[in-house]
N, C-alpha and C positions, 0 to 999 in steps of 0.2 A: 504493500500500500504506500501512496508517494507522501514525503511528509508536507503538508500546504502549507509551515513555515521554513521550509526551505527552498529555494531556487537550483544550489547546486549542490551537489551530494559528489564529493569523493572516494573512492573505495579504493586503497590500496594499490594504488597508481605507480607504475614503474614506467619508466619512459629513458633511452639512451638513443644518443646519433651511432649509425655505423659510420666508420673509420674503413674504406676501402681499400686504400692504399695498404695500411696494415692489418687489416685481413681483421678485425676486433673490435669491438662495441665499451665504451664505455658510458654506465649506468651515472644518468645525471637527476634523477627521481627515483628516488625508493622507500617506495611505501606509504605514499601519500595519503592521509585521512584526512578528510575537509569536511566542513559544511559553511555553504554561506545563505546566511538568512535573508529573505525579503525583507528588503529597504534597509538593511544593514551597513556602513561604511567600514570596510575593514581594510586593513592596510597589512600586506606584503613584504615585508624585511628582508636584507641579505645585501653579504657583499656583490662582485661580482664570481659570476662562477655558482654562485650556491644553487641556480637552479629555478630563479622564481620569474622569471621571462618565458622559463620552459612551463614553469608550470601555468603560466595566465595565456599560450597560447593552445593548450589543453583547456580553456573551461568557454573555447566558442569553434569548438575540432580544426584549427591551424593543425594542432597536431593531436593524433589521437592515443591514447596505453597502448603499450609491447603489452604490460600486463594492467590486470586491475579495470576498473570503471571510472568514466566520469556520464555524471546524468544533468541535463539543465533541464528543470520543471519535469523529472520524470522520463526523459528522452535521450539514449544513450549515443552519447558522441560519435561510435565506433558505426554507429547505421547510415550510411552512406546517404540512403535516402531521405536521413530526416538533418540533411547539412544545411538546407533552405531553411527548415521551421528554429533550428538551432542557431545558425546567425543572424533571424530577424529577433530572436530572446535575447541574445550576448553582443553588444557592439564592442568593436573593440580601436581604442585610441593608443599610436603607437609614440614613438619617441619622438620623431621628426617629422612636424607636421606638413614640410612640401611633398613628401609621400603618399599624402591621403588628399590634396587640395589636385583636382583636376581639372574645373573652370578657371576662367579670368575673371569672370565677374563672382562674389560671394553669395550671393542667394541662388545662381548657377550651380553652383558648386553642392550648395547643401542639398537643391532638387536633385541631384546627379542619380544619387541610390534611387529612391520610391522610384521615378522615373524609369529606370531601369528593369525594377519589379514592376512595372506595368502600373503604378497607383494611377486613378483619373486625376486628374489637371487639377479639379476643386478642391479635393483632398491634398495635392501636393502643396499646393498653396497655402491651405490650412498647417500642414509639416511645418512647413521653410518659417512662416509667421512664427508659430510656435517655436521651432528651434531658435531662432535668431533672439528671440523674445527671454528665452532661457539662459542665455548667453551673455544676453546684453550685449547685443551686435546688430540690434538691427537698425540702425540709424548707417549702420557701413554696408546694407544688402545691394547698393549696386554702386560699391566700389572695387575695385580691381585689387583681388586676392594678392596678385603681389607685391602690393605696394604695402600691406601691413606689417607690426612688428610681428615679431616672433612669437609674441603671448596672444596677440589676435589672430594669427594664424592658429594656433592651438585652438583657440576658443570655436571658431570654423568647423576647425577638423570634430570638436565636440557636436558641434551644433549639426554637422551629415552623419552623425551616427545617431543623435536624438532626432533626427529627419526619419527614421527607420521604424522609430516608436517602441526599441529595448524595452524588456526589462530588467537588464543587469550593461553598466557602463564599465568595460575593464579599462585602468588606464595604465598603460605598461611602459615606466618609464616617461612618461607624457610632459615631465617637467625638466628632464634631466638638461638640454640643451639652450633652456631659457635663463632671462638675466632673474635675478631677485624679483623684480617689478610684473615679469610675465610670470611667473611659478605663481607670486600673490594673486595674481587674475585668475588663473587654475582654478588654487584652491579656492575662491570664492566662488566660482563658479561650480566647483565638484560641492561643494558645501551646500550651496544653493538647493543643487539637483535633490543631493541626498536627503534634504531638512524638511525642503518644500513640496517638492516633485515626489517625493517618498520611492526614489530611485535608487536602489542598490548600486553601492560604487564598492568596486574592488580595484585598489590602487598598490602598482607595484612601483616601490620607490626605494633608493637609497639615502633619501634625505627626513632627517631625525625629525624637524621640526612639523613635517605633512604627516610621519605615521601619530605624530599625539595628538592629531587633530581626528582621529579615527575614533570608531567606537569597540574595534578591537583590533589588535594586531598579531601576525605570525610572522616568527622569524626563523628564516631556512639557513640553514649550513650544510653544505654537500650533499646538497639532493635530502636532504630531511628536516623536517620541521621539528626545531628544537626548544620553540618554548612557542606560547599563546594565551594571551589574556587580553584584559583591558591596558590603555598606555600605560598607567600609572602602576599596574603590574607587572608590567615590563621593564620601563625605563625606571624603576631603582632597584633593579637589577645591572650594577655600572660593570661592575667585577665579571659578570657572565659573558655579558654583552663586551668589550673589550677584549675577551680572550679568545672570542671568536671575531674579531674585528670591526667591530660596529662602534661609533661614538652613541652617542646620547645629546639629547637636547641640552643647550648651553644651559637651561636653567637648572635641569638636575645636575647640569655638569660643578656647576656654581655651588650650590648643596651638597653634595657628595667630598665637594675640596674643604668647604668648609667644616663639616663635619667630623672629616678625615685627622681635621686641624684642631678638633676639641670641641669645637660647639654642638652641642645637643640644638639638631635640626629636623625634621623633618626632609625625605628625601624621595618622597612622592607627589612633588607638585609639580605641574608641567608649565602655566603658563606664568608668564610676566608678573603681572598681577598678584598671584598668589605668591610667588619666591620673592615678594619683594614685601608683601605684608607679613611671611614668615620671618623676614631675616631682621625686618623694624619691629617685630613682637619681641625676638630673644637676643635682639641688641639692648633694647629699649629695658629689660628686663634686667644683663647683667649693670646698663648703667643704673637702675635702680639700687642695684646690690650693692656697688662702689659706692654709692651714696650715704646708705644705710654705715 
């Protein structure tokens, strides 16, 4: 029976490239056990190598298990026939958005897909409004795709794949090649979808400060998933995370040094805000003491 708070169901997922030349396969998935929830935001962890690009191009069949299952909404990846119903469920936003931009003009561009699928004209229409709307793009729908930044082009590329009418956005890597300013526009935008849209986002990222904005995170090391909670279950875990090469958000980073240093801190606060009203309580606390 399929579970209706899930979307995508992992079982024990193994997946390796063959190595032709050297006649031998090495295993870059092993063992994979997922589940991601409807409307859930969960964020994807790992160096590079660990495997979690392999694994987000497994959850819309890019690639499908050597062994194991993956299911979207109950529909097994590996059924050749249901690769139409499975990519109109899972879009997926890649790293570099001139890749996925194939008009000149931006509301071209986001028609491109439905268009493709046959949508009628009315309906496409209604899409492209809606995406661009979602985006916060549509005051640029008939300006020439190349003339935007990097983070607007990203934002595009989101907006033809919310053209398609998902219900799960994977974004793999989708910030990595932008400046500070475009990654901000991302995540507002991935924020948006998830908060308001009640759009499942599965975001694969190597940057600390996007996974604490999730509502849960997994983090892969060689093909295996080595830890998973909430951020704040994660990232004060500094000691773990370090040893298999991952930083931590500057604010736990901040907390964890000081700490390290004597002061009785709390070291599960992720954002701004909170590490800064932690560290003016048990400042503001020993200068009491001094006083006394």
């Amino acid at each position: 029976m399929k579970n209706t708070d899930t979307v995508i169901e992992i079982k024990d997922l193994e997946f390796s490239y063959e190595d032709s030349d050297a006649n031998k396969t090495d295993a870059v998935l092993k063992g994979i056990n997922l589940c991601v929830k409807k409307g859930e935001f969960l964020a994807v962890l790992g160096h590079n190598g660990s495997g979690k690009s392999t694994l987000a191009k497994h959850l819309n069949a890019i690639l499908v298990p050597k062994n194991g299952t993956v299911l979207v909404d109950g529909i097994d990846t590996a059924d050749e026939n249901s690769l139409y119903d499975i990519r109109q469920k899972v879009g997926m936003v890649f790293q570099n958005p001139d890749n996925q931009l194939v008009a000149t003009i931006v509301e071209e561009d986001v028609a491109f897909a439905p268009e493709n699928l046959g949508v009628e004209p009315s309906e496409i229409r209604k899409r492209v409004d809606y995406a661009l709307d979602a985006v916060n793009m549509t005051e640029y729908k008939e300006h020439s795709s190349g003339m935007l930044s990097g983070g607007q082009k990203q934002r595009i590329a989101v907006a033809g794949v919310l053209a398609m009418k998902p219900e799960v956005v994977v974004m793999d890597e989708s910030t990595a090649m932008l400046d500070p300013v475009g990654r901000r526009e991302i995540m507002d935008t991935v924020k948006k979808l998830n908060r308001q849209e009640k759009m499942t986002v599965v975001m694969i990222t190597h940057f600390m400060e996007e996974a604490a904005q999730a509502d849960r995170v997994v983090v892969m090391d060689k093909g295996e998933i080595v830890m998973e909670g909430t951020p704040k279950e994660i990232f004060c875990q500094v000691e773990a995370l370090k040893k298999i090469g991952l930083d931590v958000p500057q604010t736990t980073e901040l907390l964890y040094s000081l700490k390290k240093s004597g002061f009785k801190l709390a070291t599960d606060l992720l954002t701004v805000e909170e590490c800064a009203k932690e560290i003016e309580t048990v400042f503001s606390k020993i200068g009491g003491a001094l006083c006394d």
